[in-house]
C-alpha positions in Angstrom: -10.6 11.4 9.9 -6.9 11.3 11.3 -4.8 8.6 11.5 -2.2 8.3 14.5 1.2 8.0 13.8 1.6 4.3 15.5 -1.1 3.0 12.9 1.1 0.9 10.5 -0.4 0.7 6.9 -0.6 -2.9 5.8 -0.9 -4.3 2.3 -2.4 -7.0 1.1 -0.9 -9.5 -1.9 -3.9 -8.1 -3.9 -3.0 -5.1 -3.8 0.5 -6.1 -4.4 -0.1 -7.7 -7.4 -2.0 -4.6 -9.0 -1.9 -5.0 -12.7 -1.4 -1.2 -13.5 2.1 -1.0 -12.8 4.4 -0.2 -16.0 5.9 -3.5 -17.6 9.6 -3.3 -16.4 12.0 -1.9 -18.9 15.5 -1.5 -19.6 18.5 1.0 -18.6 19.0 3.3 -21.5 22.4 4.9 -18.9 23.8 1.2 -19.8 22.9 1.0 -23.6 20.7 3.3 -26.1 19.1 0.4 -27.6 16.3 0.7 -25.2 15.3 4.2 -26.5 15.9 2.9 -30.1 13.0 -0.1 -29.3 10.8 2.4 -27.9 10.9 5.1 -31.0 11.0 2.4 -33.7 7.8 0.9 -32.0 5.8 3.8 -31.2 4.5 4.0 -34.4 2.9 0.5 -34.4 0.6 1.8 -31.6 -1.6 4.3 -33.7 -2.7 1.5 -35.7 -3.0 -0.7 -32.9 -5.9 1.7 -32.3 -7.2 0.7 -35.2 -7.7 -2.9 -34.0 -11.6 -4.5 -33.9 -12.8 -5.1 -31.0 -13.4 -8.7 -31.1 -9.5 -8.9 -31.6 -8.5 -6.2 -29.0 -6.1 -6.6 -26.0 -6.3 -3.4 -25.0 -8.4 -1.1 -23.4 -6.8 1.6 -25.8 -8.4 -0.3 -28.9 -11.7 -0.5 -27.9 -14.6 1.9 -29.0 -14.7 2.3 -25.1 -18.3 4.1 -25.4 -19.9 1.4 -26.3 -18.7 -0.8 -23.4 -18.8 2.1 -20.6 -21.2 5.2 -18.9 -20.0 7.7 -15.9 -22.1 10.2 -15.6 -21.6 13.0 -13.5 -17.7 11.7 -12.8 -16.7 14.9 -12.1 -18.8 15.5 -9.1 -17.1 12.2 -7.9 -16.4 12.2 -3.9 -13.9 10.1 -2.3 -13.0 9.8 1.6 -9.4 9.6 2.4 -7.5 9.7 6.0 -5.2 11.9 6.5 -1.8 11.7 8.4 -0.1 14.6 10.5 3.7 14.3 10.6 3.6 15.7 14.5 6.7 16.7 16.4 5.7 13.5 18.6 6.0 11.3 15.6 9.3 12.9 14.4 11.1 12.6 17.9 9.5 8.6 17.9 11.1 7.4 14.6 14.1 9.9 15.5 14.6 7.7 18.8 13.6 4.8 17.1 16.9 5.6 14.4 19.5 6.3 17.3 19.2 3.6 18.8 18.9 1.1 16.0 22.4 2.8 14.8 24.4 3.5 17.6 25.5 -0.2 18.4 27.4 -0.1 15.1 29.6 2.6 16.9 33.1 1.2 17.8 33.6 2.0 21.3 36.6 3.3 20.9 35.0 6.3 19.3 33.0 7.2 22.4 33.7 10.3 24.4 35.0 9.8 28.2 36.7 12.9 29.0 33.1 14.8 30.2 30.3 13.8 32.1 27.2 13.3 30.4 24.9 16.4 29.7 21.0 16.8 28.4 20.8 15.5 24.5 23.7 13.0 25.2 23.6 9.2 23.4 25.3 6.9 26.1 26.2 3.2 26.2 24.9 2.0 29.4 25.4 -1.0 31.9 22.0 -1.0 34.3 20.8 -3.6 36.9 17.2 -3.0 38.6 16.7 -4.3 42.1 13.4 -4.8 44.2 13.8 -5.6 47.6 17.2 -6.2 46.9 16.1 -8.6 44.3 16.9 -8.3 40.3 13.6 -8.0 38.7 12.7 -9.4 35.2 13.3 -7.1 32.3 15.5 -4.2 34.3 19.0 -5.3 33.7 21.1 -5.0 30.2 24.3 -4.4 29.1 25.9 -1.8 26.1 21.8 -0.5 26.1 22.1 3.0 24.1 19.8 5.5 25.7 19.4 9.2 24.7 18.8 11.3 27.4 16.0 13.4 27.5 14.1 11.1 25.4 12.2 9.7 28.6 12.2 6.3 27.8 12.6 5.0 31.0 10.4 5.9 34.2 10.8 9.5 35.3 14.0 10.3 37.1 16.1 7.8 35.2 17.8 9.7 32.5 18.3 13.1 34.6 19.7 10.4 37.5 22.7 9.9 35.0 23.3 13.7 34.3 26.7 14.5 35.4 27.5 10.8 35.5 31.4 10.7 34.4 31.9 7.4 31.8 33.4 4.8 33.7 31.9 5.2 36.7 28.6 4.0 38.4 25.9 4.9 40.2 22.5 4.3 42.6 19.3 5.7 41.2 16.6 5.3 43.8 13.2 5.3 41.7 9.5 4.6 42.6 7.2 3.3 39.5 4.2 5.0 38.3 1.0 3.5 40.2 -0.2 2.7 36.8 3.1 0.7 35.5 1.9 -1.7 33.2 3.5 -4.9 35.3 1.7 -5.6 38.6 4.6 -6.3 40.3 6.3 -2.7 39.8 3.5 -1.0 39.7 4.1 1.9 42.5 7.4 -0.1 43.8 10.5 1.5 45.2 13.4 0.6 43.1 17.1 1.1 42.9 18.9 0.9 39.7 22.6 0.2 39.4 24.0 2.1 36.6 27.4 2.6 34.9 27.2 4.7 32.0 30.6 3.2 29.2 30.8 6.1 26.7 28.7 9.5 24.9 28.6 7.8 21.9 29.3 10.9 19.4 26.3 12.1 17.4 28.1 13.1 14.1 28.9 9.1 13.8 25.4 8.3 14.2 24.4 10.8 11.9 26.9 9.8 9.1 25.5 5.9 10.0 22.0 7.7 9.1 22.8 9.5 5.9 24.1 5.7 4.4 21.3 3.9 5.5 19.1 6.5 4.4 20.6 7.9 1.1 20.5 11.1 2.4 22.6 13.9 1.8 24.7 15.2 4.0 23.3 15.8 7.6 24.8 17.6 10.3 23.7 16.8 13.9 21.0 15.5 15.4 18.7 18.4 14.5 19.5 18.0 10.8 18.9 14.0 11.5 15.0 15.7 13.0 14.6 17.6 9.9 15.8 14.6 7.4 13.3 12.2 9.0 10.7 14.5 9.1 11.2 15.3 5.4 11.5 11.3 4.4 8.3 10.7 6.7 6.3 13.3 5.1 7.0 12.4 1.8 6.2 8.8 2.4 3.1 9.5 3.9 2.2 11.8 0.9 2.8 8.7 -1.3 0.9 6.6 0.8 -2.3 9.2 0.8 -1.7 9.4 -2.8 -2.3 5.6 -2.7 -5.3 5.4 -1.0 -6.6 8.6 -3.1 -6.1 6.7 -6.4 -7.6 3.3 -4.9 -10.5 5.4 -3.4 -11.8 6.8 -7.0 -10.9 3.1 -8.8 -13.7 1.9 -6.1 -15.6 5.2 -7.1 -15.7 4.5 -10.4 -17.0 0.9 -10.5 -19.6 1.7 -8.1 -20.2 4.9 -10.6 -19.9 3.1 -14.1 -22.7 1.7 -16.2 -21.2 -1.3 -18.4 -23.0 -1.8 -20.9 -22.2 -4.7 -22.9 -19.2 -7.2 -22.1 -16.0 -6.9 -23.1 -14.3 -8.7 -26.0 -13.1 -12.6 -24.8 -9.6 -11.5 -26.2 -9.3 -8.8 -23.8 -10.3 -10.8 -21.1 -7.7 -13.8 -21.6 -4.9 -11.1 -22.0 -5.7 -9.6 -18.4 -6.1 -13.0 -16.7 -2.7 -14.1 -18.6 -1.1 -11.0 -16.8 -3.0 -11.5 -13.4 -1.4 -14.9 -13.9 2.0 -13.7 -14.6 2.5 -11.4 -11.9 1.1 -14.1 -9.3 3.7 -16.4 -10.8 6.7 -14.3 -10.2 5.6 -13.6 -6.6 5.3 -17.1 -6.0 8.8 -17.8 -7.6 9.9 -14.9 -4.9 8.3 -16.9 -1.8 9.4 -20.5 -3.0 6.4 -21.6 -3.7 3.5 -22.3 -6.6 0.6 -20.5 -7.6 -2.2 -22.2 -5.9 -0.4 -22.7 -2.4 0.3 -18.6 -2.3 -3.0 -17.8 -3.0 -4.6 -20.2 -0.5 -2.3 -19.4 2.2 -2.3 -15.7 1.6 -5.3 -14.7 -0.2 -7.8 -17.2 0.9 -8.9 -18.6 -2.2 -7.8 -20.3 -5.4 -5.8 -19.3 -8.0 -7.8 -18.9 -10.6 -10.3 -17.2 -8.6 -8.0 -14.7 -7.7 -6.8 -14.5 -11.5 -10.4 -14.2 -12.4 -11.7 -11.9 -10.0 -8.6 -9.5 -9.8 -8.2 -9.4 -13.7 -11.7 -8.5 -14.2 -11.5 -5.7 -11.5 -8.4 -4.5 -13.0 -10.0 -4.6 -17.0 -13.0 -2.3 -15.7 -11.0 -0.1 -14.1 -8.7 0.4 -16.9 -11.7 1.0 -18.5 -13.4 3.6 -16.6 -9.8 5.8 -16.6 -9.9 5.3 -20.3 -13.8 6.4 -20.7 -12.4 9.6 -18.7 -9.4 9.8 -20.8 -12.1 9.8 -24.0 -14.2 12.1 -22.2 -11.7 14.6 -21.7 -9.3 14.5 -24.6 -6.5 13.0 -22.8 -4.7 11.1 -25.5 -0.7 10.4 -26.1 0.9 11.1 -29.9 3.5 8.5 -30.9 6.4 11.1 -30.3 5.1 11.8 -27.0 5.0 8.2 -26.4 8.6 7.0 -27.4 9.5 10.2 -25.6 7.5 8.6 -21.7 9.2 5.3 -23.0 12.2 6.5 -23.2 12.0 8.3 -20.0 10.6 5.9 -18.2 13.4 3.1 -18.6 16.1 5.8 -17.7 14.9 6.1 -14.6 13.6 2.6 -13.7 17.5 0.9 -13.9 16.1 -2.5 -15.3 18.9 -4.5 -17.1 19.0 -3.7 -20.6 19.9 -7.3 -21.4 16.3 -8.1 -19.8 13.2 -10.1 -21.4 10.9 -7.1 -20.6 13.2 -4.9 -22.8 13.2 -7.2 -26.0 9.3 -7.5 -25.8 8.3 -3.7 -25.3 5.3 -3.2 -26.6 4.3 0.4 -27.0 0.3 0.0 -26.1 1.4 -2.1 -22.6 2.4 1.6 -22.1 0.3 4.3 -23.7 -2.7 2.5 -21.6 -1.0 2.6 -18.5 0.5 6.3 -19.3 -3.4 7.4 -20.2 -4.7 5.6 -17.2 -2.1 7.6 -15.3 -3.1 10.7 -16.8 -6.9 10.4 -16.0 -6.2 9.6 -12.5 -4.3 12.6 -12.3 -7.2 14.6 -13.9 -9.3 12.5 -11.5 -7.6 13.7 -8.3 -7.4 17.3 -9.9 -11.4 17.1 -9.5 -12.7 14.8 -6.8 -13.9 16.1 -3.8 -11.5 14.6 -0.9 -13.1 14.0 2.4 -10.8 13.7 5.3 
C-alpha cells in the first residue's frame, strides 16, 4: 500500500506525548560534569535491578516473566505504507521552495540584460481579462514564477519566453474545458504581462542552504538533489515511525499478561504521563484538563491513566524480548550511551534534567530501543 506524495502525515498529542522518549540531558561540549553524573551513577543501576517488585519503578527491576508471555514474537507481522520519493514529488516541493524564497531577493540583484529563457525564475506583473473584464484571482504583482514548471494554464509560461525585463506583453489564452471555475472554464482570455527581473538562481540557492542547513549547493539541480535527499530521509524516519508504532500495537495484541503490575510502577508512569502533559500545556498557555478536552477529547486523568498504562505494557513487552534474547546493557556501556547521548542532545548543562539523571530512566529506554531494533530486524513488513 502506497501513499501519495500530497498525503500529509498528521500527529496526534498522544502520540506526542509518547513516554519513551530519553529524559532530556545536558551538553557535555559546555561542561564535563554531565559525563561525570552519568559514570559516577551508572553503578547504582545494577543494584537497582536488584529492587523487589512491590517497590519497583521500573520495568528493568521486575522479574518481567512473571508479569508477561509472547509467544511466537518472532513470527510477528506488521503492515506499514510505504512512500516513493517520485521525480513528481521532488519538482513539487522544489517549486514549492523557489517560490517561497525568491521574494527575499533584492531586486536589485535581478538580471535585465537578457530575455527570459526555459528554467528561468522571474518577478512578474500579470493582469487577466475576460471580455475585456479583470476576472477574480488572475491579477498580481512581484508573483515569482519558474518557467517550465507549468503552473499556470498551458501557453502561459512559453508566452513569456523571449520576453525582455521591463517590457510587457499580450498572451491570448483559452482555459481547459474542465477548469475548475465555471466561469473560465473553456474561456478565451488575454493576460497582460510584464515580466521585472530573472531573479538569479545561485541567490535562491544560497537562501536554500541557510534555511535548510545544507551544505553548499550549487544550482538548481543540486537544490533537486538536496531536497530529494532531505525528503527521503524524512520519509525514512517517518516509516521508521509507523514501523516501531506498528509492532508496539503487535505486541499488546500478542502479549499474555499474566498478573498485574506492582502499584509503584504504575504511580511512577502516570506521574510521568502527567509530567509531559504538563509541560505541553505550559507550551500552549493553558492547564492540564482544558488541553486534554480540547485536544484529546477526554479528561486528564483519563488520558494519564489510559496512556500510562499503554506505555507500562509496552515497555514491558520490549523488555520481555530484551530478556528473551539477551539484550542487556553493562554499567560501562551505560555511562558510555549516557554520555553520548547528552553530547549530542545540546540540553543546557545548567538544566533540572541534568542534576536528577537517573541511570535506569535510561538503560530502560536504551533496552527498549535495542529490542525494537531486534524487532524490526525480524518482523515481517507488509507494504
Amino acid at each position: 500500500m502506497k501513499k501519495s506524495f500530497k498525503h500529509i502525515a498528521t500527529c496526534a498529542l498522544a502520540c506526542a506525548l509518547s513516554l519513551t522518549a530519553l529524559a532530556a540531558c545536558g551538553n557535555k561540549n559546555a561542561s564535563g560534569e554531565a559525563a561525570d553524573n552519568a559514570s559516577s551513577q551508572a553503578d547504582t543501576a545494577t543494584a537497582g535491578k536488584n529492587a523487589s517488585d512491590e517497590n519497583a519503578t521500573y520495568v528493568s527491576q521486575l522479574d518481567i516473566e512473571k508479569y508477561i508471555d509472547i509467544k511466537d514474537y518472532k513470527d510477528m507481522e506488521v503492515t506499514v505504507s510505504s512512500y516513493d520519493v517520485s521525480d513528481e514529488m521532488v519538482d513539487y516541493y522544489f517549486t514549492q521552495q523557489v517560490s517561497s524564497l525568491a521574494p527575499s531577493v533584492s531586486s536589485e540583484k535581478y538580471i535585465t540584460d537578457r530575455a527570459v529563457a526555459n528554467g528561468d525564475l522571474i518577478s512578474l506583473d500579470f493582469a487577466g481579462y475576460k471580455d475585456g473584464v479583470a476576472f477574480d484571482g488572475g491579477t498580481a504583482e512581484g508573483y515569482t514564477l519558474l518557467i517550465g514548471s507549468h503552473s499556470f494554464i498551458d501557453g502561459f509560461e512559453d508566452g513569456l519566453i523571449g520576453v525582455n525585463p521591463g517590457e510587457s506583453v499580450d498572451l491570448n489564452l483559452t482555459f481547459p474545458e474542465n477548469y475548475g471555475q465555471a466561469d473560465l472554464a473553456g474561456a478565451d482570455v488575454v493576460f497582460t504581462c510584464k515580466v521585472n527581473g530573472i531573479i538569479p538562481e545561485e541567490e535562491v540557492v544560497a537562501l536554500f542552504n541557510v534555511t535548510s542547513g545544507t551544505a553548499a549547493t550549487e544550482g538548481f539541480d543540486g537544490m533537486k538533489a538536496t531536497l530529494k535527499s532531505l525528503i527521503e530521509k524524512s520519509y525514512e524516519s517517518q516509516y521508521q515511525s509507523e514501523l516501531e508504532n506498528a509492532i508496539a500495537e503487535k505486541l499488546q495484541e500478542m502479549a499474555e499478561f499474566k498478573e498485574e503490575f506492582p502499584n509503584s510502577i504504575i504511580i511512577k508512569y502516570q506521574d510521568n504521563a502527567r509530567e509531559v502533559l504538563q509541560q505541553y500545556a505550559d507550551m500552549y498557555q493553558t492547564d492540564i484538563d482544558t488541553l486534554a478536552s480540547q485536544m484529546l477529547g477526554i479528561t486528564a486523568d483519563q488520558f494519564i491513566q489510559d496512556n500510562s498504562y499503554n506505555q507500562l505494557k509496552i515497555d514491558a513487552a520490549l523488555a520481555y524480548i530484551a530478556a528473551k534474547e539477551g539484550i542487556e546493557i553493562d554499567d560501562k556501556t551505560l555511562a558510555d550511551r549516557i554520555d553520548s547521548y547528552i553530547t549530542e542532545s545540546g540540553i543546557d548543562p545548567e538544566s533540572e534534567e541534568l542534576k536528577n539523571l537517573d541511570p535506569l530512566d535510561y538503560r530502560d529506554s536504551f533496552i527498549a530501543g535495542d529490542a525494537m531494533e531486534y524487532l524490526k530486524s525480524v518482523v515481517k513488513v507488509n507494504k
